[in-house]
Residue frames as a rotation matrix with the C-alpha (Angstrom) as fourth column:
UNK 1
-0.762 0.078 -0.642 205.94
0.394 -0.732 -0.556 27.35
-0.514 -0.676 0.528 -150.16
UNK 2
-0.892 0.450 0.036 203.67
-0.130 -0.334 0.934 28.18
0.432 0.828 0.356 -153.29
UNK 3
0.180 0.982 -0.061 200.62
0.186 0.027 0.982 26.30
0.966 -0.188 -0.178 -151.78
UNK 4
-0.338 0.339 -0.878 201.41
0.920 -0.077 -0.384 27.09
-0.198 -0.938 -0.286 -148.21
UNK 5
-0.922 -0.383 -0.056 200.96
0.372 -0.917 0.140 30.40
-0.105 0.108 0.988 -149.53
UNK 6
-0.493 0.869 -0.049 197.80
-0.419 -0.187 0.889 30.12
0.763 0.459 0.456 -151.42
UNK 7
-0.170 0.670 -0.723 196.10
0.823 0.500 0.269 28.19
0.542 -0.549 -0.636 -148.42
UNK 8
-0.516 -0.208 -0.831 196.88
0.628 -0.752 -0.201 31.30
-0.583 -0.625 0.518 -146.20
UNK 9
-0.982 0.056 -0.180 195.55
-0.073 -0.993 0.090 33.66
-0.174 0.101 0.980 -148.63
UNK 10
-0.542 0.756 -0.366 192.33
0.125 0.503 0.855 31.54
0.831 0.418 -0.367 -149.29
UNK 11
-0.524 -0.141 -0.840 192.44
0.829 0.139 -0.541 32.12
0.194 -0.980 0.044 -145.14
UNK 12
-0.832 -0.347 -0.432 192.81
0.430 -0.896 -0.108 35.37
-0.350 -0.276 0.895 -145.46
UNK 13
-0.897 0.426 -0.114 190.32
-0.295 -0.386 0.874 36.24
0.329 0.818 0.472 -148.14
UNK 14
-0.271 0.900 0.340 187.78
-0.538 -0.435 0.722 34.15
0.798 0.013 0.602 -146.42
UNK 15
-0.932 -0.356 -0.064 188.08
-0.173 0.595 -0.785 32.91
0.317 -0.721 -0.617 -142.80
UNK 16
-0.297 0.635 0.713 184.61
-0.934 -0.037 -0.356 32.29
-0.199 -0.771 0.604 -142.11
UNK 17
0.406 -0.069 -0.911 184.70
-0.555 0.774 -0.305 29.64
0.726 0.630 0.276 -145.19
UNK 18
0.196 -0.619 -0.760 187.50
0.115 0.785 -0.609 27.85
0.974 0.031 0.225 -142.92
UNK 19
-0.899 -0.434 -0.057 187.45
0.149 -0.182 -0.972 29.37
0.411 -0.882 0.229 -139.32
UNK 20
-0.287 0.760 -0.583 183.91
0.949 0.307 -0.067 30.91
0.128 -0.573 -0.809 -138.51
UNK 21
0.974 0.213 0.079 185.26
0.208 -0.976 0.070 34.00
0.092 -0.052 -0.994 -137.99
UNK 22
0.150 -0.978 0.144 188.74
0.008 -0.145 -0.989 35.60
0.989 0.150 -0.014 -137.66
UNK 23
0.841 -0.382 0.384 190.19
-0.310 0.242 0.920 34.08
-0.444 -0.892 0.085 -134.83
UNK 24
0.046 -0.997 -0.069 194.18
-0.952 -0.023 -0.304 34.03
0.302 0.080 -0.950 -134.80
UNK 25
-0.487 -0.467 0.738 194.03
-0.599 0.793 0.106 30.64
-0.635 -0.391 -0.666 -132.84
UNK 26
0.707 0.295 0.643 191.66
0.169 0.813 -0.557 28.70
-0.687 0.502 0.525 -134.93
UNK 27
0.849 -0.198 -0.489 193.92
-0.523 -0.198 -0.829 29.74
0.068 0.960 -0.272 -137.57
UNK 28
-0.280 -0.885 0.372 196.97
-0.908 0.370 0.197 28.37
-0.312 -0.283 -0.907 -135.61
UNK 29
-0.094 0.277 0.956 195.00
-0.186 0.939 -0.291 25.27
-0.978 -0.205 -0.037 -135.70
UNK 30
0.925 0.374 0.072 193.65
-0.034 0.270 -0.962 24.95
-0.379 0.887 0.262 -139.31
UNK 31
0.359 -0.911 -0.204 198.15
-0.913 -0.298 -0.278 25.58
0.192 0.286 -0.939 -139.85
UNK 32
-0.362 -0.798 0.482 198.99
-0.896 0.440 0.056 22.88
-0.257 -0.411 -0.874 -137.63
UNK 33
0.175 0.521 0.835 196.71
-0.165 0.852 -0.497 20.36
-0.971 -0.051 0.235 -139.08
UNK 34
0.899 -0.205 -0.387 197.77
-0.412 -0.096 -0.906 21.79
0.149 0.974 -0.171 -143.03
UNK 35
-0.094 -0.992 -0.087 201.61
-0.995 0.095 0.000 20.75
0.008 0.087 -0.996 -141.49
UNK 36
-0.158 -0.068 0.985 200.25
-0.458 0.889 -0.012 17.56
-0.875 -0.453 -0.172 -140.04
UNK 37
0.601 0.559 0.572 198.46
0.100 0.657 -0.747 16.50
-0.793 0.506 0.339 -143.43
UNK 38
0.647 -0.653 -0.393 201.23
-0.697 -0.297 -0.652 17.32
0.309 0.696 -0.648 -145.50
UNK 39
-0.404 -0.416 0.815 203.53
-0.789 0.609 -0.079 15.03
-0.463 -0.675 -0.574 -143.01
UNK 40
-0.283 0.407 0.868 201.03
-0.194 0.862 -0.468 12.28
-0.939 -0.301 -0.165 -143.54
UNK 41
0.940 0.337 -0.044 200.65
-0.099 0.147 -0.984 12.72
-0.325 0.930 0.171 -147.33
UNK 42
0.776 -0.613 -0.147 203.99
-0.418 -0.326 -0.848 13.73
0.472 0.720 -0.510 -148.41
UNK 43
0.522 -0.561 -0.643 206.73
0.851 0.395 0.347 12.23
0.059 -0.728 0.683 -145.28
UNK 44
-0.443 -0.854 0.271 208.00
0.759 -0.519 -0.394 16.07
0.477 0.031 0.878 -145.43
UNK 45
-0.141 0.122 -0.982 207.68
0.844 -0.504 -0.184 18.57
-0.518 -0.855 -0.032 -142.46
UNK 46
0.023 0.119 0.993 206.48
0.619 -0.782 0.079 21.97
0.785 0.612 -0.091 -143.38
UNK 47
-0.320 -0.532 -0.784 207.99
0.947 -0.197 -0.253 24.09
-0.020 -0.824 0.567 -140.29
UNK 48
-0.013 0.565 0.825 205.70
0.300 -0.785 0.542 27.09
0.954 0.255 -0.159 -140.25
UNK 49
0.907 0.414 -0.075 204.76
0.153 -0.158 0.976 27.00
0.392 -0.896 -0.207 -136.76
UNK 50
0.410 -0.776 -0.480 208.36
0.884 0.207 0.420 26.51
-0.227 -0.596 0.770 -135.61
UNK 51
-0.330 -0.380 0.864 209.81
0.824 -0.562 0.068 29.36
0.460 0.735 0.499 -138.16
UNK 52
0.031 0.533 0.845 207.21
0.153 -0.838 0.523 31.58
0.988 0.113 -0.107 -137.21
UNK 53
0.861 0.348 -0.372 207.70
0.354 0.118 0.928 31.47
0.366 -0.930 -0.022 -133.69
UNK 54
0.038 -0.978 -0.204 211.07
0.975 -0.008 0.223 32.26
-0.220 -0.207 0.953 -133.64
UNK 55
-0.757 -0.007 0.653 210.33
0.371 -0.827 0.421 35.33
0.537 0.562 0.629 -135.95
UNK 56
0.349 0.776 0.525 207.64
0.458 -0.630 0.627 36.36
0.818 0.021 -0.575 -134.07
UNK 57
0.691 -0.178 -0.701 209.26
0.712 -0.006 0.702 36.12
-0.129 -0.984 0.122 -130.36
UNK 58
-0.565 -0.816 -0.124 212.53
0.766 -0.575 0.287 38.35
-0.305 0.068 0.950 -131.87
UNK 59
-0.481 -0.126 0.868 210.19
0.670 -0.691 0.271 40.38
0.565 0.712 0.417 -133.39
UNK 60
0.334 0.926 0.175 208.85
0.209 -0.254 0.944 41.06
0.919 -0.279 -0.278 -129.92
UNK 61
-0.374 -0.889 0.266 211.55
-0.521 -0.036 -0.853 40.83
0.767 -0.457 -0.450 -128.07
UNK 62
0.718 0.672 0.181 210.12
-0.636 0.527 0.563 38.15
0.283 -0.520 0.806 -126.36
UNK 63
-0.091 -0.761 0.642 212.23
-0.834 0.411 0.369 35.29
-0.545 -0.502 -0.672 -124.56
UNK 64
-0.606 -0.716 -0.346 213.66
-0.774 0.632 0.046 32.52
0.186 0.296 -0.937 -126.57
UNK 65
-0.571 0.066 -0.818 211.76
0.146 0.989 -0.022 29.07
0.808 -0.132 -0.575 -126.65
UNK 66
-0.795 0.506 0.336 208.90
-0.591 -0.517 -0.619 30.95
-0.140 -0.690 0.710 -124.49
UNK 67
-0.977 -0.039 0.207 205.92
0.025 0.955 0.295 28.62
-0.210 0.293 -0.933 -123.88
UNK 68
-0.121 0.978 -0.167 203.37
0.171 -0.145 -0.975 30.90
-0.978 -0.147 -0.150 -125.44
UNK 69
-0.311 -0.643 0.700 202.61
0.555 0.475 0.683 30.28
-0.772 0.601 0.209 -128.25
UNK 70
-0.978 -0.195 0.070 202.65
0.189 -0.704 0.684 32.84
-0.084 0.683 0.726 -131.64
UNK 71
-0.186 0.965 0.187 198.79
0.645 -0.024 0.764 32.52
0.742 0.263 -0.617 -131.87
UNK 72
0.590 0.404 -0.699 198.32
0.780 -0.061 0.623 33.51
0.209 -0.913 -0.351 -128.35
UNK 73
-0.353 -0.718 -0.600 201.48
0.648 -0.650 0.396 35.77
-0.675 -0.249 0.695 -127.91
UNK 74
-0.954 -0.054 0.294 199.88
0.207 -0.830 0.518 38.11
0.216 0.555 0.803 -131.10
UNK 75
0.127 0.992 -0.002 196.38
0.698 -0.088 0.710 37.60
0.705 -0.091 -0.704 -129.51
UNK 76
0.177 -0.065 -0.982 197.91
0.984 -0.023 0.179 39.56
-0.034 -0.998 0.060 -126.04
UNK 77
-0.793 -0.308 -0.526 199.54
0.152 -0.936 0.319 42.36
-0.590 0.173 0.789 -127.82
UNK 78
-0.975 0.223 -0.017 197.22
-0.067 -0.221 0.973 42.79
0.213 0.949 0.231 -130.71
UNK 79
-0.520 0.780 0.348 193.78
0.068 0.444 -0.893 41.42
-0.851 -0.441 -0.284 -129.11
UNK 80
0.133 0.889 0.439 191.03
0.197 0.410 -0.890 41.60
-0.971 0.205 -0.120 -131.79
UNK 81
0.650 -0.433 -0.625 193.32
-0.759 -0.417 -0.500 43.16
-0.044 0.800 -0.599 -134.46
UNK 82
-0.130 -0.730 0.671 195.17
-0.579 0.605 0.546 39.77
-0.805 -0.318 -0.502 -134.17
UNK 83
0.438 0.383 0.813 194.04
0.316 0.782 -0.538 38.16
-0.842 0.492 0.222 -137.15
UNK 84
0.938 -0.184 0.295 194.66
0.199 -0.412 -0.889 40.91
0.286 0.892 -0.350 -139.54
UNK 85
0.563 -0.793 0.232 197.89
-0.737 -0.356 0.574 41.73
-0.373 -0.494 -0.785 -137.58
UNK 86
0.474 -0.412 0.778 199.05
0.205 0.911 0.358 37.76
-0.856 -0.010 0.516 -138.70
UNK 87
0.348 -0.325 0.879 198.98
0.933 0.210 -0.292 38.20
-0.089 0.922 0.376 -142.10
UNK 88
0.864 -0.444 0.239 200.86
-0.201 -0.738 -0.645 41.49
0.462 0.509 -0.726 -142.33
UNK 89
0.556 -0.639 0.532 203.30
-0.632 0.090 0.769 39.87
-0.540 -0.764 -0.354 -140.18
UNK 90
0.728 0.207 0.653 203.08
0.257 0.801 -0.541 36.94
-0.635 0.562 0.530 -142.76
UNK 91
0.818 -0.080 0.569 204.05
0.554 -0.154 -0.818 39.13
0.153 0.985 -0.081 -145.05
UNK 92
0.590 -0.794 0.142 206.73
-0.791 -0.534 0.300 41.07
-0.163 -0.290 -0.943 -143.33
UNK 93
0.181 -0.539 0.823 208.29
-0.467 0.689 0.554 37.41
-0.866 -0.484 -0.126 -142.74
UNK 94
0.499 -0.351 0.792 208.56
0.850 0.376 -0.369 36.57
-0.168 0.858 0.486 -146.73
UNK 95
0.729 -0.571 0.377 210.35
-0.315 -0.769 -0.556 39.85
0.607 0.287 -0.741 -147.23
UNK 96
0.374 -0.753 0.542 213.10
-0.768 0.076 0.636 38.47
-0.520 -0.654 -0.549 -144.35
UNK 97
-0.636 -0.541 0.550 213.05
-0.502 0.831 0.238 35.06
-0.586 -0.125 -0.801 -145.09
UNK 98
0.329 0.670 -0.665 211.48
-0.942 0.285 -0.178 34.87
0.070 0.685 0.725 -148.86
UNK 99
-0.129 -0.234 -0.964 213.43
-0.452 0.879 -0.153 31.04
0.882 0.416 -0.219 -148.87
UNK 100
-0.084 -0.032 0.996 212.26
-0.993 -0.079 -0.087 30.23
0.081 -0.996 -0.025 -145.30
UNK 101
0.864 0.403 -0.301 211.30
-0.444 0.892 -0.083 26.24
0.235 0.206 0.950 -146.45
UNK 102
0.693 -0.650 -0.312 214.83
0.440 0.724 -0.531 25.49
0.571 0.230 0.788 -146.73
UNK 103
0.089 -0.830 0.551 216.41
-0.539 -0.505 -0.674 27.59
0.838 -0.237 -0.492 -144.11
UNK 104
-0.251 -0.103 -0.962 217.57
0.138 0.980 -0.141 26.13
0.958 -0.168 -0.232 -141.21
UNK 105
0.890 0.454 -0.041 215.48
0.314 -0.545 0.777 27.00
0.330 -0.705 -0.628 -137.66
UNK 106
-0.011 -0.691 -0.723 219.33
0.772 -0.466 0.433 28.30
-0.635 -0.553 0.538 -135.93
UNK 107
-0.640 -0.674 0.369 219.76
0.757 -0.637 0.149 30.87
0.135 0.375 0.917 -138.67
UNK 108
0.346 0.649 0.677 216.98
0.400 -0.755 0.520 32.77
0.849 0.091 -0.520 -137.48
């Protein structure tokens, strides 16, 4: 979780370096390709995208296994405050679930 951390804050600190500009979905993307190349380097899943979905949809009362996804669902409520909105979510979600790597996706 150490470097998923530090990639995110490298994000955070400067998203035009790695996005263009602060756009919640490219970020989804530039995540789901950090899970994919981790997969393909390491043979071990880094469940962010899943995790966080769950935690975001409860934290929205949103429906269960809804097929919008967390980028998009914090772009609707949040529109252009959606980027900076992520990471304070981010950060709400290590205060819940500081050991979230090793939890399992039901106990959320």
């Amino acid at each position: 979780m150490c470097k998923f951390n530090l990639f995110l804050e490298k994000i955070k600190n400067q998203p035009a370096l790695f996005l263009g500009n602060k756009d919640v979905v490219a970020l989804s993307y530039v995540i789901s390709g950090y899970e994919e190349a981790i997969y393909d380097l390491t043979g071990n899943r880094v469940l962010f995208n899943t995790k966080f979905q769950i935690f975001i949809e409860k934290k929205h009362d949103s429906e269960r296994f809804m097929t919008i996804h967390w980028s998009q669902l914090l772009v609707n409520i949040y529109s252009e405050e959606s980027f900076d909105r992520f990471f304070e979510l981010w950060s709400e979600f290590l205060r819940v679930y500081p050991d979230w790597e090793n939890l399992d996706i039901c106990l959320f």
